[in-house]
N, C-alpha and C positions, 0 to 999 in steps of 0.2 A: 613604103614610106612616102610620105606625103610632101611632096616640092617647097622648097620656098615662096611662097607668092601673095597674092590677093586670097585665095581662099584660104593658107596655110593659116592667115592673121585675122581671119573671119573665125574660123574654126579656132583661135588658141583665145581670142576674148570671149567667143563664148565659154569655153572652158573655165576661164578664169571668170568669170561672170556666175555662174553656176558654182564654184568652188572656191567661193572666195572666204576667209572664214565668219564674214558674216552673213552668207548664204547659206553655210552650211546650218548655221542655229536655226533656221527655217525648217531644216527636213526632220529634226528631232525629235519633237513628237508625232510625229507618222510612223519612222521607226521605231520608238517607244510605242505605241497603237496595235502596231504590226506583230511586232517583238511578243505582246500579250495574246495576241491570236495563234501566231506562229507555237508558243508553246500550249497552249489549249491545246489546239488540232494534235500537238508531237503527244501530249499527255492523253488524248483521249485515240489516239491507231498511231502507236508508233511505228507500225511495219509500216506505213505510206510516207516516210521519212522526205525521200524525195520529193515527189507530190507540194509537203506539207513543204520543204524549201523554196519551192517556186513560186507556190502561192504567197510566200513572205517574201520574196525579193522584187517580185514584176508590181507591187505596189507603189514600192518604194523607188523603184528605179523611174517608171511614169511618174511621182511627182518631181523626180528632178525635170523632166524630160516639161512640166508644166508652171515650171515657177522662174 
């Protein structure tokens, strides 16, 4: 767990900064984008099920990581 301090309040505005609810209507259509590939890929091998989850979420999670 992470202390109370200078970094704990650096760390929780970014957070809220990133998930604020008008942040979050930013990441909507990537996940909708995603979302459309994501089942592509599951409809056309869906034994690579996994695979096919990672490739859907590490998209998504880098544009948080860049907006």
């Amino acid at each position: 767990m992470m202390r109370y301090g200078t970094r704990w309040r650096k760390v929780r505005s970014a957070f809220h900064h990133c998930m604020a609810p008008t942040a979050i209507a930013v990441y909507r259509p990537i996940q909708q984008d995603e979302t459309k590939k994501y089942l592509g890929r599951l409809l056309d091998n869906p034994k690579h099920f996994f695979d096919h989850a990672r490739l859907f979420v590490a998209p998504i999670l880098a544009s948080v990581d860049t907006h």
